[in-house]
N, CA, C and O atoms as a GROMACS GRO file, in nm:
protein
  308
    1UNK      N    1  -2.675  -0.215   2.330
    1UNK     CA    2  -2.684  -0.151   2.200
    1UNK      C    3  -2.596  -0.226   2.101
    1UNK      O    4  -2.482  -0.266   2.122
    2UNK      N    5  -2.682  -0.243   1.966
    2UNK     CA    6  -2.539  -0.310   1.888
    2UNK      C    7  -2.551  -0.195   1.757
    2UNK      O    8  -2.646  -0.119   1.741
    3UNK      N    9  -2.446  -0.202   1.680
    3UNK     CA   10  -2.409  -0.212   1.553
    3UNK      C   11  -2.418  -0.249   1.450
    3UNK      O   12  -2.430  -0.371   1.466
    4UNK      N   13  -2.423  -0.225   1.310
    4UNK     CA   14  -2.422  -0.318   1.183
    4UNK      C   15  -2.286  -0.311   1.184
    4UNK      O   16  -2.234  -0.204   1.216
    5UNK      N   17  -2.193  -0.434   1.146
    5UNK     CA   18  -2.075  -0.455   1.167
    5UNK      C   19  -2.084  -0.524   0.965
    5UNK      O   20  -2.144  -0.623   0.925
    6UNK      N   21  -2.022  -0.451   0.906
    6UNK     CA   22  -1.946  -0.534   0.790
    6UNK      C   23  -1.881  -0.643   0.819
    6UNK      O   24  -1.918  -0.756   0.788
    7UNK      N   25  -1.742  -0.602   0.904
    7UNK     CA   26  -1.655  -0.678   0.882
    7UNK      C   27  -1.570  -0.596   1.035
    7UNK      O   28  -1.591  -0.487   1.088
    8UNK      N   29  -1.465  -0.715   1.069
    8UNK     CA   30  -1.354  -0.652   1.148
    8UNK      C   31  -1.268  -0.736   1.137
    8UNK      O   32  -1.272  -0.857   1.153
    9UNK      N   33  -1.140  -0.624   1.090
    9UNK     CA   34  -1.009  -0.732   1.042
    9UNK      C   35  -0.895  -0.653   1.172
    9UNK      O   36  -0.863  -0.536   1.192
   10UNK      N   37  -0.861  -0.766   1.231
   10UNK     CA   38  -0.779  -0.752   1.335
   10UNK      C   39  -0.629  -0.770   1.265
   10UNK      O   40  -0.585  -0.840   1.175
   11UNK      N   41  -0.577  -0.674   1.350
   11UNK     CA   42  -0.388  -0.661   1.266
   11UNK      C   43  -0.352  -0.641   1.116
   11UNK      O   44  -0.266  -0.693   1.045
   12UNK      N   45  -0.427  -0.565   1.098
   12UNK     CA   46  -0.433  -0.478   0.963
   12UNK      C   47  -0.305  -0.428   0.936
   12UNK      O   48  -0.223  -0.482   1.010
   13UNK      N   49  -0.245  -0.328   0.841
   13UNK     CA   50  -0.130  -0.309   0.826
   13UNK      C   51  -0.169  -0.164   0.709
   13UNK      O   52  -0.082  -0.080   0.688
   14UNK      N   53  -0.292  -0.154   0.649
   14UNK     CA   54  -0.322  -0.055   0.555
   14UNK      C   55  -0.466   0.036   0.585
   14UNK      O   56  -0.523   0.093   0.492
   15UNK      N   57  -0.501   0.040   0.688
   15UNK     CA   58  -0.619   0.116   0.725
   15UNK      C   59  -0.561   0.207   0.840
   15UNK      O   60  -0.621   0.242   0.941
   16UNK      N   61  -0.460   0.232   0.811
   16UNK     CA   62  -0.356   0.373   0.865
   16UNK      C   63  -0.221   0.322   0.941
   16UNK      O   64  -0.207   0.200   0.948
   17UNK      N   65  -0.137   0.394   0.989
   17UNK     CA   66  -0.014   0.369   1.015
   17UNK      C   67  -0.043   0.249   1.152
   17UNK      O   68  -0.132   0.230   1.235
   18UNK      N   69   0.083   0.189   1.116
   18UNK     CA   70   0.075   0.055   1.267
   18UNK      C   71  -0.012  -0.080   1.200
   18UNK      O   72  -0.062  -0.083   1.088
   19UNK      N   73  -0.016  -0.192   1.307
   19UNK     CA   74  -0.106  -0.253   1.303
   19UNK      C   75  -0.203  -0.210   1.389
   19UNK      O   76  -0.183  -0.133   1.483
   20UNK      N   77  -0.314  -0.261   1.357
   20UNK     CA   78  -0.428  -0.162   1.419
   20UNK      C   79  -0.531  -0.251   1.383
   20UNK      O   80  -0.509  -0.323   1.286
   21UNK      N   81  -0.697  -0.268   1.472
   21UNK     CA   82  -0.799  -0.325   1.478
   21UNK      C   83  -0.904  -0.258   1.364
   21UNK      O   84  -0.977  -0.177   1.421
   22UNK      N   85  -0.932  -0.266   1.239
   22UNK     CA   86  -0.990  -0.227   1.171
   22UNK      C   87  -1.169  -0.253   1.204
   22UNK      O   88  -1.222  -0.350   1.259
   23UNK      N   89  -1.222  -0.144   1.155
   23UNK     CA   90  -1.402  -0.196   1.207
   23UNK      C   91  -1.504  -0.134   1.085
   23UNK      O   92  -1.549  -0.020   1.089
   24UNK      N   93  -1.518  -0.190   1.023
   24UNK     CA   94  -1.607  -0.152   0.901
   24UNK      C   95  -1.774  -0.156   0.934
   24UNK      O   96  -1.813  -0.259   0.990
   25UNK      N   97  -1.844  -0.083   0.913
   25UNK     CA   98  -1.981  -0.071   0.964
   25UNK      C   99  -2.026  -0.071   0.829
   25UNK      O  100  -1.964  -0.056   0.724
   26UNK      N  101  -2.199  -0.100   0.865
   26UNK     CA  102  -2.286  -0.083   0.734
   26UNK      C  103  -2.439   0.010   0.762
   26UNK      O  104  -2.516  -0.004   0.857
   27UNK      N  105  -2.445   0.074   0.682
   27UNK     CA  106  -2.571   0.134   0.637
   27UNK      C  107  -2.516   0.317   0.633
   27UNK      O  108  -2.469   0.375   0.732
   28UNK      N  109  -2.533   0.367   0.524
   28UNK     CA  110  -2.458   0.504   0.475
   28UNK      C  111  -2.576   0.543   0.412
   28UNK      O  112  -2.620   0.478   0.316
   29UNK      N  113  -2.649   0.672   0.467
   29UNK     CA  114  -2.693   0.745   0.361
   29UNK      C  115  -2.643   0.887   0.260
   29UNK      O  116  -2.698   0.964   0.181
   30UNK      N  117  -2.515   0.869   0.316
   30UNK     CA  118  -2.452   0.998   0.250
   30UNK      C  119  -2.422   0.952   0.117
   30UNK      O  120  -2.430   1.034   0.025
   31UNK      N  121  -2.394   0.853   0.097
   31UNK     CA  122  -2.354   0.825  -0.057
   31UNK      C  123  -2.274   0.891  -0.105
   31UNK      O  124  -2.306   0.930  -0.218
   32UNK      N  125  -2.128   0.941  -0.053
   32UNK     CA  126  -2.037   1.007  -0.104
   32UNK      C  127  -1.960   0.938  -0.224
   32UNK      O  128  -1.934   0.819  -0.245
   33UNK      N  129  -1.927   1.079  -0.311
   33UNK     CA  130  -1.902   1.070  -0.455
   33UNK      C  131  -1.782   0.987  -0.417
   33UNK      O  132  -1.759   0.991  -0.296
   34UNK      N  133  -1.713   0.926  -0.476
   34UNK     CA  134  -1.590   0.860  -0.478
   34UNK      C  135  -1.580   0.755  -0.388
   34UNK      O  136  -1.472   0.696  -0.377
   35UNK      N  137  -1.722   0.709  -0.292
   35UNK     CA  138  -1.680   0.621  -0.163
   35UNK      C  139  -1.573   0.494  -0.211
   35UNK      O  140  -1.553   0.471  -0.330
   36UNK      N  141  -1.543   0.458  -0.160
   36UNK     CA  142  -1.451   0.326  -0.158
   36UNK      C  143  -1.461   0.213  -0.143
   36UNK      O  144  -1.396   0.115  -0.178
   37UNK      N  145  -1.613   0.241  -0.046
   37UNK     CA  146  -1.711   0.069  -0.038
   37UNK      C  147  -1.839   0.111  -0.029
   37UNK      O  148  -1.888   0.152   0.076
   38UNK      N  149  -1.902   0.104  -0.141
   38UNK     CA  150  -2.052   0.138  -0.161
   38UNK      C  151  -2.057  -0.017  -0.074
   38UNK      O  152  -2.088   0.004   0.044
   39UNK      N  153  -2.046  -0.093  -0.088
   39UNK     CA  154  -2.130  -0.218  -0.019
   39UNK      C  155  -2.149  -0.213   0.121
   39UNK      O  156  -2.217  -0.293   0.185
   40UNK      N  157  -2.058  -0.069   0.189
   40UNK     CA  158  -2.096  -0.034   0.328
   40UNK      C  159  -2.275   0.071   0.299
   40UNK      O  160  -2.357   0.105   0.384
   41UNK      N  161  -2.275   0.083   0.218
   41UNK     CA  162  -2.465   0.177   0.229
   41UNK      C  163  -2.574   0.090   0.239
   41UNK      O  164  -2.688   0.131   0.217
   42UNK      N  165  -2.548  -0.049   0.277
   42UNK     CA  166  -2.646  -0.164   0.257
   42UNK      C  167  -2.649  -0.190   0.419
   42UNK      O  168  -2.557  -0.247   0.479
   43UNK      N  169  -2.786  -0.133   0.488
   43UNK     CA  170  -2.749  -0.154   0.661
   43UNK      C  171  -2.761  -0.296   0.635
   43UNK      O  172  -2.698  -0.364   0.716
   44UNK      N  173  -2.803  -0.338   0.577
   44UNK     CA  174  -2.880  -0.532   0.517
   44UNK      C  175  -2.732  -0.583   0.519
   44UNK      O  176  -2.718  -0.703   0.544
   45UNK      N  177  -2.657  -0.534   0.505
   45UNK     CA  178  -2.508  -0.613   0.442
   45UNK      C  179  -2.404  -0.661   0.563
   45UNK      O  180  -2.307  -0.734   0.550
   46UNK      N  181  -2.460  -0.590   0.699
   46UNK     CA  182  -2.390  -0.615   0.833
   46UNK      C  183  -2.432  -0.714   0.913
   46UNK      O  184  -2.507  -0.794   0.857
   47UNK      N  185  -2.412  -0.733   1.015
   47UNK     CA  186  -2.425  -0.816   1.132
   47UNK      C  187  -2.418  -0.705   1.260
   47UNK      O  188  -2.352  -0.601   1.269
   48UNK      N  189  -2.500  -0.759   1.343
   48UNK     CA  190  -2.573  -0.658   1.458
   48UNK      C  191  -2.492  -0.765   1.535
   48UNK      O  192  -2.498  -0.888   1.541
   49UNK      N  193  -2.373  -0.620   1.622
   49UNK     CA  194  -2.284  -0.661   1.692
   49UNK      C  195  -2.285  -0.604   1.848
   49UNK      O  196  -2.195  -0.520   1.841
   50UNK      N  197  -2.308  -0.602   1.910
   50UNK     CA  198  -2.289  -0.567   2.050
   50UNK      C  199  -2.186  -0.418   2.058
   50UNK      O  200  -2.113  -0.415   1.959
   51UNK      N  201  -2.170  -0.334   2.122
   51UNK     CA  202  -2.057  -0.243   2.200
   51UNK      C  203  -1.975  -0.305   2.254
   51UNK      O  204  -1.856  -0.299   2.226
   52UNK      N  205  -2.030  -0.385   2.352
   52UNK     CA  206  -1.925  -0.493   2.371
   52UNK      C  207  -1.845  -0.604   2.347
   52UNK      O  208  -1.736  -0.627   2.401
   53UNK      N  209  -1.900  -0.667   2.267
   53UNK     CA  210  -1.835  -0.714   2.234
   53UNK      C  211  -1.721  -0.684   2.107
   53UNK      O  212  -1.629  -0.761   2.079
   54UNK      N  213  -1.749  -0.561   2.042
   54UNK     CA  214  -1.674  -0.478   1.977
   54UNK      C  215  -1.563  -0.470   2.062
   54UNK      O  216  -1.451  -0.514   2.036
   55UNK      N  217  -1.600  -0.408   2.172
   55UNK     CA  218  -1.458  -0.326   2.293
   55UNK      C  219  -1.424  -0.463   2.359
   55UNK      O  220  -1.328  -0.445   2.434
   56UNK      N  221  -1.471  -0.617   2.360
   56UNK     CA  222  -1.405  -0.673   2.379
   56UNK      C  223  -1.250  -0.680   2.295
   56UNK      O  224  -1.137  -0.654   2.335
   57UNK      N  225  -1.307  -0.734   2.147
   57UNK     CA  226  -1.211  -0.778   2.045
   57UNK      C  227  -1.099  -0.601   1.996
   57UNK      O  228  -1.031  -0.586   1.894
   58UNK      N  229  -1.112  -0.538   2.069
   58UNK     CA  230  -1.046  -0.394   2.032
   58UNK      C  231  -0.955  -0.408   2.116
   58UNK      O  232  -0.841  -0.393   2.071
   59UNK      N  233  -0.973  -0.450   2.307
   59UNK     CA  234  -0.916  -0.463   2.400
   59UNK      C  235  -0.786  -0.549   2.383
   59UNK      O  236  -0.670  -0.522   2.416
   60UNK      N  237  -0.846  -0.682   2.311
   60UNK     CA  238  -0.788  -0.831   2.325
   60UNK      C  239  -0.625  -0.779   2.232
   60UNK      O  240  -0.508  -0.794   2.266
   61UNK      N  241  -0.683  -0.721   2.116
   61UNK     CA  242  -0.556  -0.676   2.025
   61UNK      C  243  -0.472  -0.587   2.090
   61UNK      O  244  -0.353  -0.619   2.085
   62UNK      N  245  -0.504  -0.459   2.164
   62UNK     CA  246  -0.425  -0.387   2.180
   62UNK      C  247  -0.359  -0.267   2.082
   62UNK      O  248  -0.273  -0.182   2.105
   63UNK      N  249  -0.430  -0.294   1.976
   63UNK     CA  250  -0.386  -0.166   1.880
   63UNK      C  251  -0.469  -0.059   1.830
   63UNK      O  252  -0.588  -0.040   1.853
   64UNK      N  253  -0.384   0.014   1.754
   64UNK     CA  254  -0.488   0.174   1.741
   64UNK      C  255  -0.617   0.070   1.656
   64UNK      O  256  -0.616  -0.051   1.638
   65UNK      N  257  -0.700   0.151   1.624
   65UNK     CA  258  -0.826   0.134   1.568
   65UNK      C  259  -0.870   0.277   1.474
   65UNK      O  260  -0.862   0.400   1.488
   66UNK      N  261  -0.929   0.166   1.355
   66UNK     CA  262  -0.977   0.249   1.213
   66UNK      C  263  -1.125   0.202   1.226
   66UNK      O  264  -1.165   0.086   1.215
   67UNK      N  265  -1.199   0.316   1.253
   67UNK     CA  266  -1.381   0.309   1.225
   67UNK      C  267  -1.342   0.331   1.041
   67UNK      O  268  -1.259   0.412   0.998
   68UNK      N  269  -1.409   0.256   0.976
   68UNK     CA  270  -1.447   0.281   0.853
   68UNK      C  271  -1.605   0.287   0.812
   68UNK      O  272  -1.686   0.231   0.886
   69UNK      N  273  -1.634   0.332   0.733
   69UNK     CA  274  -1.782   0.346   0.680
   69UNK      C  275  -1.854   0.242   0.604
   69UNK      O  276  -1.789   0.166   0.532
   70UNK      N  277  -1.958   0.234   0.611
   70UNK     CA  278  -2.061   0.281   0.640
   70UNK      C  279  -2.053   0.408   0.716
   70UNK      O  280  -1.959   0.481   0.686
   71UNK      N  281  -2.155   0.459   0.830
   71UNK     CA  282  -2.154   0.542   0.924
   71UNK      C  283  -2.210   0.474   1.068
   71UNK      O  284  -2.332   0.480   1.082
   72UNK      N  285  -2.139   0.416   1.165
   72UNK     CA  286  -2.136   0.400   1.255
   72UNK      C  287  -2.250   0.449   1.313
   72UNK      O  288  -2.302   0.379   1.399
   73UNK      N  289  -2.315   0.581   1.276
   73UNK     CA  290  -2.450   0.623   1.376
   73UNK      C  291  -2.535   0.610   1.275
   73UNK      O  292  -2.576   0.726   1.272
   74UNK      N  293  -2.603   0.547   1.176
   74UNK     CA  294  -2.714   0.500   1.090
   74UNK      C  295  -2.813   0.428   1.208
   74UNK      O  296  -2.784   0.346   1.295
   75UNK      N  297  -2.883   0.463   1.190
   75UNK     CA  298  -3.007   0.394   1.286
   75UNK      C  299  -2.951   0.244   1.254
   75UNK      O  300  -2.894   0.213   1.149
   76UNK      N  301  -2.969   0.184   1.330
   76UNK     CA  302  -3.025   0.002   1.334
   76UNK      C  303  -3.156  -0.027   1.273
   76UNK      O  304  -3.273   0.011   1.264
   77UNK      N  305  -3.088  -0.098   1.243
   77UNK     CA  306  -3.206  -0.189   1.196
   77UNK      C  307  -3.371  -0.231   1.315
   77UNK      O  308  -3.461  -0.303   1.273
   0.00000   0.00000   0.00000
């Protein structure tokens, strides 16, 4: 199974307390008022990433982890 993956920024310092494995997904149909990254509602805007290889690069770091939006369960493409 994969993912639309935005982006993943490893050793973050502002996507919550600690350093931590950040994971930005794409495709949102909620369209919430105030979002923070409309450019996550574009499933077009990601890269189709594996589970695993996600939980590889989550493993390798060792730190907490921030799902950010898009929404992680948006159908695939």
């Amino acid at each position: 199974m994969t993912l639309s993956v935005l982006d993943i920024i490893e050793g973050t310092s502002v996507d919550g307390p600690g350093l931590r494995t950040a994971i930005y997904f794409s495709g949102c149909n909620h369209h919430c008022e105030g979002c923070h990254n409309r450019k996550s509602w574009d499933i077009e805007a990601g890269k189709q990433v594996s589970i695993d290889d996600i939980m590889k690069i989550v493993a390798y770091n060792d730190f907490n982890v921030t799902f950010s939006g898009g929404d992680p369960f948006f159908p695939a493409r």
